[in-house]
N, CA and C atoms of all chains as a GROMACS GRO file, in nm:
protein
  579
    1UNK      N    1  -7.954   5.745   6.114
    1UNK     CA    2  -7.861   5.656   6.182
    1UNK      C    3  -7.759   5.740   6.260
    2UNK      N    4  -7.787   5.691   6.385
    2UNK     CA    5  -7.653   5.774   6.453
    2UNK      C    6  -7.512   5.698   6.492
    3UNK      N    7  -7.396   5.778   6.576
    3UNK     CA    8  -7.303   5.637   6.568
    3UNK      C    9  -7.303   5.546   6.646
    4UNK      N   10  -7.431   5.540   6.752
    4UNK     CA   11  -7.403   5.422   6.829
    4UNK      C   12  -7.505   5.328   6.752
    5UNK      N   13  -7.557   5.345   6.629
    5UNK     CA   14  -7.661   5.268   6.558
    5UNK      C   15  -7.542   5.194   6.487
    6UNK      N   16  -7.440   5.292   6.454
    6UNK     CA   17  -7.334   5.213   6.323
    6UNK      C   18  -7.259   5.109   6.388
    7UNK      N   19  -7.249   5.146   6.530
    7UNK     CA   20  -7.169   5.041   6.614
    7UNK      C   21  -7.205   4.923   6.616
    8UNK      N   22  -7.317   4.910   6.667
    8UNK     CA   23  -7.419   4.826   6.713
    8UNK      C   24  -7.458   4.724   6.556
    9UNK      N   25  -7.475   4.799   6.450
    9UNK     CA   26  -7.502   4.672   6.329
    9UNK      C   27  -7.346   4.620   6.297
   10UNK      N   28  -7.236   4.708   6.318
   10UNK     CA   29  -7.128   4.636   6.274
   10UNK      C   30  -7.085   4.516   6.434
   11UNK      N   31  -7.116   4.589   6.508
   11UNK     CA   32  -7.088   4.475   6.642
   11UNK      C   33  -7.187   4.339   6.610
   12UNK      N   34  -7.306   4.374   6.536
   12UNK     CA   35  -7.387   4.219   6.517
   12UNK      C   36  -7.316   4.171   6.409
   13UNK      N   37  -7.261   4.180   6.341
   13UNK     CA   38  -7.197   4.137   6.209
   13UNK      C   39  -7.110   4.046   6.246
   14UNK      N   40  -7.018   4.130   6.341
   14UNK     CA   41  -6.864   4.038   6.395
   14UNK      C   42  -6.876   4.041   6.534
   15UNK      N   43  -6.934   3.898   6.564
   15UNK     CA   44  -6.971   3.856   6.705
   15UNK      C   45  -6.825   3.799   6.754
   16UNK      N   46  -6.775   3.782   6.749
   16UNK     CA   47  -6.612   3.786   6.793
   16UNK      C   48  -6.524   3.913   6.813
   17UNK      N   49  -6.616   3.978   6.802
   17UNK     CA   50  -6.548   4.095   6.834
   17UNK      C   51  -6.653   4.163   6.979
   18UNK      N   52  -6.527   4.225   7.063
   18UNK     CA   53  -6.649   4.322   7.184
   18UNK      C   54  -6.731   4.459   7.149
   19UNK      N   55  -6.824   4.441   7.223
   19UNK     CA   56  -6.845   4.626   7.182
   19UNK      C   57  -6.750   4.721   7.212
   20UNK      N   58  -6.666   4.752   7.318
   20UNK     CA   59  -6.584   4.812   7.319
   20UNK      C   60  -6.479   4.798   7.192
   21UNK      N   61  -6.424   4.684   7.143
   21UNK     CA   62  -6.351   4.704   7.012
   21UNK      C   63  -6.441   4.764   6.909
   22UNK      N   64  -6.536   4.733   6.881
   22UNK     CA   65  -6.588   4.795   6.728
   22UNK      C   66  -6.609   4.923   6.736
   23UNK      N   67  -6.610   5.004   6.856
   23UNK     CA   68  -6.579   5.134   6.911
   23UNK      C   69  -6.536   5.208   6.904
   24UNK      N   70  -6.375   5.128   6.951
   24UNK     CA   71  -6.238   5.188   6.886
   24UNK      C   72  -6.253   5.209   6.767
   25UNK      N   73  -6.294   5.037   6.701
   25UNK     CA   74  -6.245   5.059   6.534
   25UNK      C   75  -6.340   5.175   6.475
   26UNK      N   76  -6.453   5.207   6.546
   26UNK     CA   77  -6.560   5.335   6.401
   26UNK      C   78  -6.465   5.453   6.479
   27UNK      N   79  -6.436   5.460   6.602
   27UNK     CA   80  -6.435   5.619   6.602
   27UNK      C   81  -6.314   5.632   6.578
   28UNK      N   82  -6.203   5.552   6.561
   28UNK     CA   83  -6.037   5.500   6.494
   28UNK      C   84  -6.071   5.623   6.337
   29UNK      N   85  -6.185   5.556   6.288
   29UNK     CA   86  -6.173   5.574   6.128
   29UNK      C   87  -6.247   5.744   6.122
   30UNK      N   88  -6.322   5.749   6.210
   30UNK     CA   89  -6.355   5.913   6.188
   30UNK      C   90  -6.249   5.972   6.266
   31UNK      N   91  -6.185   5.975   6.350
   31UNK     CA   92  -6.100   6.037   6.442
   31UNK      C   93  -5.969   6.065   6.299
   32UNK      N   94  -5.959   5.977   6.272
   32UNK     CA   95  -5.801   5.938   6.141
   32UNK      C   96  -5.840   6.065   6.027
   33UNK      N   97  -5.986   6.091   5.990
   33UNK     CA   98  -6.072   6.153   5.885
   33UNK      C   99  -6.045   6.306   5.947
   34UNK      N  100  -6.044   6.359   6.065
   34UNK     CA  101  -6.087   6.491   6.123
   34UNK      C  102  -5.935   6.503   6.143
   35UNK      N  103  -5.836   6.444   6.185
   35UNK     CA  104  -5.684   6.409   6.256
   35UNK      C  105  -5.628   6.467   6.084
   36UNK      N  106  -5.662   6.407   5.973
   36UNK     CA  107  -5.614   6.417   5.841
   36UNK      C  108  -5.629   6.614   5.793
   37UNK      N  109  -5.791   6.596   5.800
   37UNK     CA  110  -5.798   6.742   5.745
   37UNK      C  111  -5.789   6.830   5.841
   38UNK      N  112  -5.720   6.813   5.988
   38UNK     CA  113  -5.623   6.922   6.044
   38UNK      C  114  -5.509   6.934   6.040
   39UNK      N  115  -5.404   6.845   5.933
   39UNK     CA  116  -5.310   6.889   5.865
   39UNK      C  117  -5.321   6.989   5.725
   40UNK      N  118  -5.437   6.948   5.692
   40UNK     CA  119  -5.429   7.040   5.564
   40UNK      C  120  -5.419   6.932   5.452
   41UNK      N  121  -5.450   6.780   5.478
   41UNK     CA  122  -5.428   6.635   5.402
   41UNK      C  123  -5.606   6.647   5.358
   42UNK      N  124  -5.580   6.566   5.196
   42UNK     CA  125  -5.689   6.504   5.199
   42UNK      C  126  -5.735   6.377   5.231
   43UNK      N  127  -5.906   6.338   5.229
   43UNK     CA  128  -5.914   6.204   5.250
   43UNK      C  129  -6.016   6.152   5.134
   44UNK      N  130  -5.950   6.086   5.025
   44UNK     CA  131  -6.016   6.002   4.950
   44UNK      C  132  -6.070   5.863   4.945
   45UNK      N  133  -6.240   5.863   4.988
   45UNK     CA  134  -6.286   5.719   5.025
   45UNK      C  135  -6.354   5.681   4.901
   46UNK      N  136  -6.317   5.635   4.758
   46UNK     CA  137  -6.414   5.585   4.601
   46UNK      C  138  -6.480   5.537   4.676
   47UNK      N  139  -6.594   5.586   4.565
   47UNK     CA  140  -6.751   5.512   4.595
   47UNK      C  141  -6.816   5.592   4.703
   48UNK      N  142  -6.751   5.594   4.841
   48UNK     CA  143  -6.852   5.716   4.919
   48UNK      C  144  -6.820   5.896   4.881
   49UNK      N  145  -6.667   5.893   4.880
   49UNK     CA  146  -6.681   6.002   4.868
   49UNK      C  147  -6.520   6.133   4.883
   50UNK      N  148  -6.495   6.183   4.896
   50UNK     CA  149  -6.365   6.252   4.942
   50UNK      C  150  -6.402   6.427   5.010
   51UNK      N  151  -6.279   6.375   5.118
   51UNK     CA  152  -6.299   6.506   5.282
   51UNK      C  153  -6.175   6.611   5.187
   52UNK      N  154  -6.200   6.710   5.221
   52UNK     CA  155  -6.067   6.800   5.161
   52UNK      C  156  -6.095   6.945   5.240
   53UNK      N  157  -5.996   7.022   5.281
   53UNK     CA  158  -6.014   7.133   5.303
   53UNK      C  159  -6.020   7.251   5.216
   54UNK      N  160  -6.091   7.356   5.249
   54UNK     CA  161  -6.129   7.493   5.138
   54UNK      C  162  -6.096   7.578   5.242
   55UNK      N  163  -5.992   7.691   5.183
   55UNK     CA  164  -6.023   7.853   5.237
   55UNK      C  165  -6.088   7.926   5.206
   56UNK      N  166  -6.119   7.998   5.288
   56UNK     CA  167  -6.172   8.049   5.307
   56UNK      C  168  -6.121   8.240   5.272
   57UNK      N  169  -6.113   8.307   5.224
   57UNK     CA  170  -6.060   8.455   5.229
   57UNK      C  171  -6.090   8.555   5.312
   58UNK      N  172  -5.989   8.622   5.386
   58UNK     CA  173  -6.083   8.710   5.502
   58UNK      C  174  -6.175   8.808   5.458
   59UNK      N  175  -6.285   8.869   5.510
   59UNK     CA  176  -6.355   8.969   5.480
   59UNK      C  177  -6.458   9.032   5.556
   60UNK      N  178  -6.508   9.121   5.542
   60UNK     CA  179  -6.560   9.229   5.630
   60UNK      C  180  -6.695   9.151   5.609
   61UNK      N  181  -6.705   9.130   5.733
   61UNK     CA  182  -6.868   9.086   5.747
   61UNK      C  183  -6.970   9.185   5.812
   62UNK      N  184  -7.081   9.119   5.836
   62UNK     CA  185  -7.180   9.230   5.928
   62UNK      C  186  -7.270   9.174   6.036
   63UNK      N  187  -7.224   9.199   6.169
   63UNK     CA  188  -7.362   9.151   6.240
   63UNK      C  189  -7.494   9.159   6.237
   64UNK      N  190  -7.571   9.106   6.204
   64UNK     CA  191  -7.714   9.088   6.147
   64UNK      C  192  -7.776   9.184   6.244
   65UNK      N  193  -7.763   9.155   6.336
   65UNK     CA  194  -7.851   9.223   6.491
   65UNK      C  195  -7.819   9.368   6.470
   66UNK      N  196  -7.700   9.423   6.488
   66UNK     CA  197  -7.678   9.524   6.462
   66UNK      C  198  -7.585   9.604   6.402
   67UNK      N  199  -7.581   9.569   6.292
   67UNK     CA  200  -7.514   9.581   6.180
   67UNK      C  201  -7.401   9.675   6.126
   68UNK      N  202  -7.316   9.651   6.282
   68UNK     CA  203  -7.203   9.680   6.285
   68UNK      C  204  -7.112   9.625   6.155
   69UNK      N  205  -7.003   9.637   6.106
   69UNK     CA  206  -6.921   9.549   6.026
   69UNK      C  207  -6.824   9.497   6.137
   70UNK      N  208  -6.791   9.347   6.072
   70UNK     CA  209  -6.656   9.288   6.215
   70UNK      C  210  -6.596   9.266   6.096
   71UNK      N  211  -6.458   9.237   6.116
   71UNK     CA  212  -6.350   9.163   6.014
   71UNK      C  213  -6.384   9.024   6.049
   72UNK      N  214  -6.375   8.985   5.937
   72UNK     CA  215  -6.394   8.824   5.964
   72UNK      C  216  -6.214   8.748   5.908
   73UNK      N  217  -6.208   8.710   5.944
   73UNK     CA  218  -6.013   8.638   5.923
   73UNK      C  219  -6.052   8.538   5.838
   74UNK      N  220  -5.932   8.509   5.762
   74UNK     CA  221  -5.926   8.397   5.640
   74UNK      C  222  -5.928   8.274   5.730
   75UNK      N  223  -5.980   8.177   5.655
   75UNK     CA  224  -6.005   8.014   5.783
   75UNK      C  225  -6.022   7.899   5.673
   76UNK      N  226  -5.989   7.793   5.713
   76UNK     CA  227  -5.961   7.655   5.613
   76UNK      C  228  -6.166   7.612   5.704
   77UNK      N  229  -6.172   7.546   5.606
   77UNK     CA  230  -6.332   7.476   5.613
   77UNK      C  231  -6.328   7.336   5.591
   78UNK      N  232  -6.351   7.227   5.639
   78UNK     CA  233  -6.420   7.090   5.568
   78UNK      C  234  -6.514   7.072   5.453
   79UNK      N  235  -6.472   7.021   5.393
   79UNK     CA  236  -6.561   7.005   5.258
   79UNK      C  237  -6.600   6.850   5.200
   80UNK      N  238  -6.694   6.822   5.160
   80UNK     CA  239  -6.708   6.689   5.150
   80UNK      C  240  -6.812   6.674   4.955
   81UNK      N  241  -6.706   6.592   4.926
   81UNK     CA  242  -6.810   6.577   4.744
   81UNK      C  243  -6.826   6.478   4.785
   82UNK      N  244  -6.924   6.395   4.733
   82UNK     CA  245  -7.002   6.295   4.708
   82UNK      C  246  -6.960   6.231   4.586
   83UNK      N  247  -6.893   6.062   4.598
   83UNK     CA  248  -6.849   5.988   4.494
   83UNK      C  249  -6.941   5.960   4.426
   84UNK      N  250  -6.910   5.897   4.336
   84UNK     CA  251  -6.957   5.894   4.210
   84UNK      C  252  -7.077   5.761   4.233
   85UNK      N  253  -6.996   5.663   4.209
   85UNK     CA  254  -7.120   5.523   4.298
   85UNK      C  255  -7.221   5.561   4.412
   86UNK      N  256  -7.185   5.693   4.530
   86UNK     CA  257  -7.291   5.701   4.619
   86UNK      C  258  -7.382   5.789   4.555
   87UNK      N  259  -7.326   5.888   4.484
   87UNK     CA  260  -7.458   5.968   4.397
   87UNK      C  261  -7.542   5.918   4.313
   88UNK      N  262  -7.510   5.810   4.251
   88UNK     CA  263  -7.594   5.744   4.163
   88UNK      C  264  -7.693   5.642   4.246
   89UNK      N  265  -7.631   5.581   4.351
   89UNK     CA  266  -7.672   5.490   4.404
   89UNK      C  267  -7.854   5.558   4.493
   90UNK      N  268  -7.819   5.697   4.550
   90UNK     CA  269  -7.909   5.770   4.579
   90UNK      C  270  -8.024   5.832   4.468
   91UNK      N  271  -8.003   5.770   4.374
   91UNK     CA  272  -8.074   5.845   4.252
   91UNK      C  273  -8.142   5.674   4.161
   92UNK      N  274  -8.107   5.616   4.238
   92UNK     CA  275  -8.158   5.484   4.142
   92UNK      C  276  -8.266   5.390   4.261
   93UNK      N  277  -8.373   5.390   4.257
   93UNK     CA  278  -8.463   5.337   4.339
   93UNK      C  279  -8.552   5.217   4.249
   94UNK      N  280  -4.527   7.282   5.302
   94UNK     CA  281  -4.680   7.210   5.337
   94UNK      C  282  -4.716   7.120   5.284
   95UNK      N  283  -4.644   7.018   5.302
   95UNK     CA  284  -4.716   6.849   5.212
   95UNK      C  285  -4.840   6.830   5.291
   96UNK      N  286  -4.922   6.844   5.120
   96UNK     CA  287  -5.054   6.755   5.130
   96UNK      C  288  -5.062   6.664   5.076
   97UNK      N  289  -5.111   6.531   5.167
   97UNK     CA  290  -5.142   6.413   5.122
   97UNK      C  291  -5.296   6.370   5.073
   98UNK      N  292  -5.275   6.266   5.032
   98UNK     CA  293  -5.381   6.178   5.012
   98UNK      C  294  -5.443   6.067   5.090
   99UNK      N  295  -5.512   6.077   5.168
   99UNK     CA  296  -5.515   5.949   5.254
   99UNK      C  297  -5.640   5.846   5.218
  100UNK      N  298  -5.640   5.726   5.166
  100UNK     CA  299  -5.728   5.695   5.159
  100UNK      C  300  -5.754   5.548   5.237
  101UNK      N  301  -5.865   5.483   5.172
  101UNK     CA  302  -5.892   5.345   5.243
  101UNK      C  303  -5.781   5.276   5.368
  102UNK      N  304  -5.673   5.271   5.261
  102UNK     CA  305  -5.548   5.187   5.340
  102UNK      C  306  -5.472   5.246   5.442
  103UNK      N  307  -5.536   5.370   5.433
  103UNK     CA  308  -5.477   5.437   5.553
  103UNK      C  309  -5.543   5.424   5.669
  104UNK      N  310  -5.661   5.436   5.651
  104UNK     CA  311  -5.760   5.440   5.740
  104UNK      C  312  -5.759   5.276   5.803
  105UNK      N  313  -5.734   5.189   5.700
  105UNK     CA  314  -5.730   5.008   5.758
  105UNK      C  315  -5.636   5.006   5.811
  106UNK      N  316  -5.481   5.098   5.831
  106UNK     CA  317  -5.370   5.060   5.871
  106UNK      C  318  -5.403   5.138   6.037
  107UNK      N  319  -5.421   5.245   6.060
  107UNK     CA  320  -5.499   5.318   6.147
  107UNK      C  321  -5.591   5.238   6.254
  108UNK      N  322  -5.678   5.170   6.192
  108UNK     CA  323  -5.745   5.051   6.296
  108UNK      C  324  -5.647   4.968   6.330
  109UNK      N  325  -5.570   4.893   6.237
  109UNK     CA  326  -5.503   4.784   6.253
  109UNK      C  327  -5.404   4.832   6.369
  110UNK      N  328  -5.344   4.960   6.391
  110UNK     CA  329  -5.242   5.020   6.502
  110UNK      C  330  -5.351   5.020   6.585
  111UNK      N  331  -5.452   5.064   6.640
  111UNK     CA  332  -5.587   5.130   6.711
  111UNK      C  333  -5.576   4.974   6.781
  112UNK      N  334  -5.666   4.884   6.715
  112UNK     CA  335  -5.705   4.754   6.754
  112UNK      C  336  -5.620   4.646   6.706
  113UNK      N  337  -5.602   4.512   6.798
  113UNK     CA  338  -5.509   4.429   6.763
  113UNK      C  339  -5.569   4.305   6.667
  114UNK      N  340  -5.600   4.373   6.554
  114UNK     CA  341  -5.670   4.291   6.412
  114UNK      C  342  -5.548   4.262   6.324
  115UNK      N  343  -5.613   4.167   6.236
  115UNK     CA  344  -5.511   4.141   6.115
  115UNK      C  345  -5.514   4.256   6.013
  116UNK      N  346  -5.414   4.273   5.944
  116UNK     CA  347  -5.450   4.374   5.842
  116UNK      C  348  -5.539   4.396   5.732
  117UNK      N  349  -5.593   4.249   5.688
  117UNK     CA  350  -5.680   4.230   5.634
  117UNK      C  351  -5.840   4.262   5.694
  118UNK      N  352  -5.867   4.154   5.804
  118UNK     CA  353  -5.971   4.230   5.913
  118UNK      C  354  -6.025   4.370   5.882
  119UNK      N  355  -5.880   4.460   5.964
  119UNK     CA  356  -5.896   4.605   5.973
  119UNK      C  357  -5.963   4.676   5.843
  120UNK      N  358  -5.922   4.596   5.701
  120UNK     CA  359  -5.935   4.660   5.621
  120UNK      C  360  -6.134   4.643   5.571
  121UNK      N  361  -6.172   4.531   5.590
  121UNK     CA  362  -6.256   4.489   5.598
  121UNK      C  363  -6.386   4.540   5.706
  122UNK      N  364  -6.329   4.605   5.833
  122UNK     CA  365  -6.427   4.648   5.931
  122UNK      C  366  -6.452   4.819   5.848
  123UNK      N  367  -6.344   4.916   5.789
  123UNK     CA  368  -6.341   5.002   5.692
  123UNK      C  369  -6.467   5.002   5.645
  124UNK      N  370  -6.421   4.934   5.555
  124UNK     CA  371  -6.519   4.876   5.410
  124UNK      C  372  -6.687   4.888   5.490
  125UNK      N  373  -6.657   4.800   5.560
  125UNK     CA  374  -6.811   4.760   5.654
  125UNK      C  375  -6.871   4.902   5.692
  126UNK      N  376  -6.800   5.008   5.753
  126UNK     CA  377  -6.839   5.140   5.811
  126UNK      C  378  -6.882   5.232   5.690
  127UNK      N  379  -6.833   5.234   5.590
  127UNK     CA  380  -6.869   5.300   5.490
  127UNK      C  381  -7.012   5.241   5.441
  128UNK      N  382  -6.991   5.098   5.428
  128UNK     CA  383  -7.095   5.028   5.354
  128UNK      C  384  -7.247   5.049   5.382
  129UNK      N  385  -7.211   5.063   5.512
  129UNK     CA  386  -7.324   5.087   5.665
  129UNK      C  387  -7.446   5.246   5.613
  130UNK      N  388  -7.264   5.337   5.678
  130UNK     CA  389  -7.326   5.425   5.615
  130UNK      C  390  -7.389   5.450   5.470
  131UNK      N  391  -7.342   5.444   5.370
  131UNK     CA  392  -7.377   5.409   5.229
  131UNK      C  393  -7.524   5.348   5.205
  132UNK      N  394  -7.546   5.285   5.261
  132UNK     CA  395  -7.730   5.179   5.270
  132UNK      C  396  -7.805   5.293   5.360
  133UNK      N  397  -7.768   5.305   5.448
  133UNK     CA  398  -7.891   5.439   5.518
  133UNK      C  399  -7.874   5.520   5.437
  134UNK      N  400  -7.791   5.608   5.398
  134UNK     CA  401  -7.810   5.716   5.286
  134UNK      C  402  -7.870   5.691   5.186
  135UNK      N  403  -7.881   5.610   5.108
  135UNK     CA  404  -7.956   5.554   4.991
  135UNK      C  405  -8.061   5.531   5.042
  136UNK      N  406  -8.098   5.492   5.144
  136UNK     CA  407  -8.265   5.488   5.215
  136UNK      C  408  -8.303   5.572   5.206
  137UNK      N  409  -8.187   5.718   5.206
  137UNK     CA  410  -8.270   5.844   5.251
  137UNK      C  411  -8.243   5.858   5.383
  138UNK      N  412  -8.175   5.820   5.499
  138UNK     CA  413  -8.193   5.800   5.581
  138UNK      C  414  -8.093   5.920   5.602
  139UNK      N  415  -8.085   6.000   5.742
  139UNK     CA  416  -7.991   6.092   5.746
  139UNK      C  417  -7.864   6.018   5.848
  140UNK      N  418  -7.777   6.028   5.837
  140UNK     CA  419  -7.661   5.978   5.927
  140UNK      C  420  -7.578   6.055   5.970
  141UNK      N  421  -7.612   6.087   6.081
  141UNK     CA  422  -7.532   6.183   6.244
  141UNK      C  423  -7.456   6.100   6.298
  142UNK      N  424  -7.302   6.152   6.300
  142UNK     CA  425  -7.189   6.111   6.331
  142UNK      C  426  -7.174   6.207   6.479
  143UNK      N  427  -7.180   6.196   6.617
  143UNK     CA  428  -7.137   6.322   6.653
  143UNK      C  429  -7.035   6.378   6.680
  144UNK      N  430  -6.996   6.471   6.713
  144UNK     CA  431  -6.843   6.531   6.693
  144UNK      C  432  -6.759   6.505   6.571
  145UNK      N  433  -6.853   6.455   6.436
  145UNK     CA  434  -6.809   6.442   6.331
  145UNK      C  435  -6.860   6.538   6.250
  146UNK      N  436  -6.959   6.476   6.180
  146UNK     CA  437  -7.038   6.576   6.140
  146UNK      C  438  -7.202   6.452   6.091
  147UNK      N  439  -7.288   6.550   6.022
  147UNK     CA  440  -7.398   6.506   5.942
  147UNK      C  441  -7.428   6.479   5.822
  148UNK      N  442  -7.461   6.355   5.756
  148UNK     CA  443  -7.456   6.367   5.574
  148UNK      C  444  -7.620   6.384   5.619
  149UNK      N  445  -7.683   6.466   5.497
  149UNK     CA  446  -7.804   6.413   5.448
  149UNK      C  447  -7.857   6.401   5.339
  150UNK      N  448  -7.980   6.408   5.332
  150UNK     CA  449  -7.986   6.364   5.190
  150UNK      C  450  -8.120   6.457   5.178
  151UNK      N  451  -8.061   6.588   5.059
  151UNK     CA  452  -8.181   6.618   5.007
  151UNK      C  453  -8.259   6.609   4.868
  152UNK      N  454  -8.356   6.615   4.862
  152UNK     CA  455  -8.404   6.604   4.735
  152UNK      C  456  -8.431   6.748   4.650
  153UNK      N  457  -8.403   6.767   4.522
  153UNK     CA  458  -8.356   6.876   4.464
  153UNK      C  459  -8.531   6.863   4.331
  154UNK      N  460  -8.597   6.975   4.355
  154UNK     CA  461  -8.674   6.962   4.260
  154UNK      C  462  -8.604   6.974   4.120
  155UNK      N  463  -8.708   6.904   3.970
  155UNK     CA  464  -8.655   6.954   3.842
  155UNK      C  465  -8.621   7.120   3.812
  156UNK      N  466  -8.561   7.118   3.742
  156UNK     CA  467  -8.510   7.251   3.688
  156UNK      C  468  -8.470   7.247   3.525
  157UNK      N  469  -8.501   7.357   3.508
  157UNK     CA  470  -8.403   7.385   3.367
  157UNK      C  471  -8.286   7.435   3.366
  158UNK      N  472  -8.151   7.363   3.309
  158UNK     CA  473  -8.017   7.401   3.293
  158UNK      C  474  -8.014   7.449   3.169
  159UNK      N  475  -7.879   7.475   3.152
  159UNK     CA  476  -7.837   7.529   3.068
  159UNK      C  477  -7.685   7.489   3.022
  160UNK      N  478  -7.658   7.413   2.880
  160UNK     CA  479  -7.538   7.353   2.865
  160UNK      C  480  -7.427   7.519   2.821
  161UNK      N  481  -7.329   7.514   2.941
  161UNK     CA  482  -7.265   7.611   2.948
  161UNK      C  483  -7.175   7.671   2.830
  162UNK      N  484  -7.134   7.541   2.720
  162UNK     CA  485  -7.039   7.593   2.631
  162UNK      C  486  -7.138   7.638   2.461
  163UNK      N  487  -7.300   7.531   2.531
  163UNK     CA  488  -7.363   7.557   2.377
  163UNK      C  489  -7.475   7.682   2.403
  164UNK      N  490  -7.522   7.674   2.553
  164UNK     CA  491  -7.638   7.772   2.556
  164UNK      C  492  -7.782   7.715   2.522
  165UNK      N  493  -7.764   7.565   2.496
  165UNK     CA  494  -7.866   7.478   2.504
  165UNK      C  495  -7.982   7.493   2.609
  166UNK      N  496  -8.079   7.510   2.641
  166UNK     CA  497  -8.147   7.457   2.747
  166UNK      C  498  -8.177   7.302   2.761
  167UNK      N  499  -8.137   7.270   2.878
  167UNK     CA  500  -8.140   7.138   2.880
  167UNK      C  501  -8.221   7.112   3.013
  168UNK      N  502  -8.319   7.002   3.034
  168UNK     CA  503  -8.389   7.019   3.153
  168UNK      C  504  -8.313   6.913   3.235
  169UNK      N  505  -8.369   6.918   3.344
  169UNK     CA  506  -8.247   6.857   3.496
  169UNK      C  507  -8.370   6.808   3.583
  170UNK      N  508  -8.386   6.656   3.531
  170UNK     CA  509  -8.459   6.558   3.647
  170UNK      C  510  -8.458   6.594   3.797
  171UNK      N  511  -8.584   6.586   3.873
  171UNK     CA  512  -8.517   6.604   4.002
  171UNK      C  513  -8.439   6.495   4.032
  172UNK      N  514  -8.352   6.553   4.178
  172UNK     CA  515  -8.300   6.396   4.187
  172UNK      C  516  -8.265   6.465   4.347
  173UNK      N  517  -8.166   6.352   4.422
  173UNK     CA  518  -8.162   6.328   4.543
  173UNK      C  519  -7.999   6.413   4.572
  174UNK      N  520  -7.953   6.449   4.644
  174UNK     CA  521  -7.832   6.485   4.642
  174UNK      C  522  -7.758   6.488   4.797
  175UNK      N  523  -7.677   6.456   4.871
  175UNK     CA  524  -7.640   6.439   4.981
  175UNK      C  525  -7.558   6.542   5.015
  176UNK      N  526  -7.590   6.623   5.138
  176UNK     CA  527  -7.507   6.707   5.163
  176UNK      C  528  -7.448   6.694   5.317
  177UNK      N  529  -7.294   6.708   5.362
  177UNK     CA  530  -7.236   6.700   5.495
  177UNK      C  531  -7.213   6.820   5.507
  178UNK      N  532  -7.263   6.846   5.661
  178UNK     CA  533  -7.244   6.939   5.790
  178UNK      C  534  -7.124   6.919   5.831
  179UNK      N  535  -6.991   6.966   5.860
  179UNK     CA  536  -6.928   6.909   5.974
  179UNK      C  537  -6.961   6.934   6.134
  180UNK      N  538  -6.926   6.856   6.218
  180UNK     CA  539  -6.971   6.926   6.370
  180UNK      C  540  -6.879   7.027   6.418
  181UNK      N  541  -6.924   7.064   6.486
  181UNK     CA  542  -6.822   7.255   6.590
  181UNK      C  543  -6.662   7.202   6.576
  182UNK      N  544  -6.657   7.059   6.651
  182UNK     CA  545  -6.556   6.997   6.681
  182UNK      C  546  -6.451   6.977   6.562
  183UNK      N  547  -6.511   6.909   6.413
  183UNK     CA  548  -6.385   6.945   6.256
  183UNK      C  549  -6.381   7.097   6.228
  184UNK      N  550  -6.458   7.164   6.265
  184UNK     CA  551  -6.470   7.296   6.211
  184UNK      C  552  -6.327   7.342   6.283
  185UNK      N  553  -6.340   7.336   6.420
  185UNK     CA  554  -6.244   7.404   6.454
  185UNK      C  555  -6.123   7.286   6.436
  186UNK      N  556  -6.123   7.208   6.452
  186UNK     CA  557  -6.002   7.132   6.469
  186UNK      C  558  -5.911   7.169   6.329
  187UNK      N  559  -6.008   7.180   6.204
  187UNK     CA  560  -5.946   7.185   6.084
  187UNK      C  561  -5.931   7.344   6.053
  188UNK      N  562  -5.998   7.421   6.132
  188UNK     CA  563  -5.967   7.577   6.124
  188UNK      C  564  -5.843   7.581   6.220
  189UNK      N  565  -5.774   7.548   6.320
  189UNK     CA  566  -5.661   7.541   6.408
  189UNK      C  567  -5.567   7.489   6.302
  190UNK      N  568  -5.571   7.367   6.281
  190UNK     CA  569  -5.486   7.292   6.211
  190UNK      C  570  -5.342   7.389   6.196
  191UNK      N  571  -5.381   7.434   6.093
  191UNK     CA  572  -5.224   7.525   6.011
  191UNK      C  573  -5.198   7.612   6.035
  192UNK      N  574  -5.272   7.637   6.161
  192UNK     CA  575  -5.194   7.808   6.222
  192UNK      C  576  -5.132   7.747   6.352
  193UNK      N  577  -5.107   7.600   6.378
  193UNK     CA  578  -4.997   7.573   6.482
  193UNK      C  579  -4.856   7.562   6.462
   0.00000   0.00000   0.00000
């Protein structure tokens, strides 16, 4: 499913609403999700799941190709666990 | 550096500023986007957000564990497990973040 698939079943759902609004409203709620963990905030959604950021520690890496060493700099990452209801829910058929 | 918590109601209050819905509505179209996603994943289905990121869903053959405090061997059903990508776009947005 991609997001103009998610649009499109929530736009058939609420036919009073335009496609352009249900638009706003999905990319509102991921935009709010990416907007959050570039403060350094988490985002806790029960049942699907919670966004949080991880650092990262700097360290000497190596270019594969030619295996120079580069410094690599300390860096915050996205991280995503899987709630509790969606893990089970994927495991029960 | 306050870190928050943001959850559901943030995200319904967020639409509700975004689009001119009731607060209830907003909270409800939420619910619906998760839900969405949530049923394709349980299909198995993979769900690409772009400039978001990717959940998918892989399947993890059985294994033998090991209960860490007894030293038990304990065996470990396969099972299904979902993993998210973020896209270029959170990577960096959330790698920028706290060095502005």
């Amino acid at each position: 499913m991609i997001r103009s698939e998610l649009i499109q079943k929530i736009a058939d759902e609420n036919p009073h609403l335009t496609q352009r609004h249900v638009e706003r409203i999905v990319n509102t709620v991921f935009e709010e999700i990416i907007e959050a963990l570039a403060k350094g905030d988490r985002v806790e959604l029960r049942g699907f799941g919670a966004f949080s950021v991880k650092s990262r520690e700097a360290r000497v890496g190596r270019n594969p190709r030619t295996g120079e060493s580069v410094q690599v700099d300390d860096k915050k990452v996205p991280f995503f666990k899987t709630g509790k209801l969606l893990r089970d829910r994927l495991n029960t058929k | 550096m306050s870190e928050k918590t943001l959850t559901r109601m943030d995200l319904s209050e967020a639409v509700f500023r975004a689009v001119g819905l009731s607060r209830n509505e907003s909270a409800q179209l939420v619910e619906s986007v998760l839900q969405h996603m949530s049923d394709a994943l349980a299909e198995g289905e993979m769900v690409k957000i772009s400039s978001f990121g990717t959940f998918s869903v892989r399947a993890k053959t059985a294994r033998v564990g090991r209960n860490p405090k007894t030293g038990d061997e304990v065996p470990i059903s396969p099972r299904r497990v979902l993993t998210f990508r973020p896209s270029q776009l959170m990577k960096a947005r959330v790698a920028n973040g706290k060095k502005r």
